[in-house]
N, C-alpha and C positions, 0 to 999 in steps of 0.2 A: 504494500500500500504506500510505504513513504516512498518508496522507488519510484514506484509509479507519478506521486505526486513530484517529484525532483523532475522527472522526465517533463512533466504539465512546465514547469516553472522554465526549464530549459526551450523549452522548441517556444512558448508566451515569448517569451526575450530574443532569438536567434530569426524566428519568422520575420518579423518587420525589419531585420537589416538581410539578410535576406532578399528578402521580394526589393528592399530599395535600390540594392546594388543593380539587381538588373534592370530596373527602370531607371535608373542613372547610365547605364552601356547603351540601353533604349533611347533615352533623348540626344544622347550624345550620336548616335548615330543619325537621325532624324535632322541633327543641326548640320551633320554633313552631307547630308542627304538635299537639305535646303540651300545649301552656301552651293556644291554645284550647281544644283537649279538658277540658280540666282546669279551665277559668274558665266552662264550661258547666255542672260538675258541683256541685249543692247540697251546702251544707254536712253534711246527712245523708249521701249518696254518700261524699264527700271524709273523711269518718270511718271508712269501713267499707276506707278503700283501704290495701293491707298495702306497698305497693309504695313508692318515692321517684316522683312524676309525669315527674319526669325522666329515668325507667330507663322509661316505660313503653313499648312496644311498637307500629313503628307502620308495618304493611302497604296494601298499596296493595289496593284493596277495589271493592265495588260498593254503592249506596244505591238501590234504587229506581231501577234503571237508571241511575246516574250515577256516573263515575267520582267517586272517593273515597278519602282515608284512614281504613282502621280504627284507632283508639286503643285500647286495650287495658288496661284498669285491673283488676290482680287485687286482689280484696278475701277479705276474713275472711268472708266468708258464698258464697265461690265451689265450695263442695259440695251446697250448699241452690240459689243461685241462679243461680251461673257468674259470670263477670267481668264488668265494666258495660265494656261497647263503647261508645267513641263514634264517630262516622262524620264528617270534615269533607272539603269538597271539593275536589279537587285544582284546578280552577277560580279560586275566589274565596276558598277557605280559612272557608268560611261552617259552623257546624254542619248537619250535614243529619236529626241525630236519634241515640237510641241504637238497640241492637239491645236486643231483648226477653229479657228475663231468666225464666228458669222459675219 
C-alpha cells in the first residue's frame, strides 16, 4: 500500500515535466517550421501580413501528394484574396510552394 502510494506521489510530480518537455520540442519546432515559411515570403507578401509570423498557424497538410506543413499567414487583403498558405515538408522542412490565392 505505501509502495503503491510512493508510486501515486512519483508519476503526480514527473507527468507534468514530462508532457512539458515535449510541448516545449513541439513549439520549438513549429517556430521553425514558421520562420521558413516566413523567409520564403517577399517582401511585398510580408507587408500585407496582419499577423506577428510567430503566432502564425501551423497544421499538418498535404502538397501535391506529400506530407506537409500548412503555414498560414493572415493578411489585410484576406477578403479579396484569402490568406497566403505556405506548405513546407514534414521530411526535409524544404518549401514545397504556396496555395493559390483567389
Amino acid at each position: 500500500m505505501k509502495n503503491a502510494l510512493k508510486l501515486l506521489i512519483i508519476m503526480a510530480i514527473l507527468i507534468p515535466f514530462l508532457s512539458g518537455c515535449k510541448k516545449d520540442n513541439e513549439t520549438v519546432s513549429d517556430l521553425q517550421i514558421r520562420e521558413i515559411a516566413w523567409n520564403y515570403l517577399d517582401d511585398q507578401q510580408k507587408s500585407t501580413v496582419i499577423i506577428d509570423w510567430k503566432d502564425a498557424p501551423v497544421q499538418l497538410s498535404a502538397f501535391d501528394g506529400i506530407k506537409a506543413y500548412a503555414v498560414v499567414f493572415n493578411t489585410a487583403e484576406d477578403a479579396l484574396l484569402g490568406p497566403i498558405i505556405v506548405y513546407v515538408s514534414t521530411s526535409n522542412r524544404v518549401v514545397l510552394g504556396q496555395a493559390f490565392r483567389d
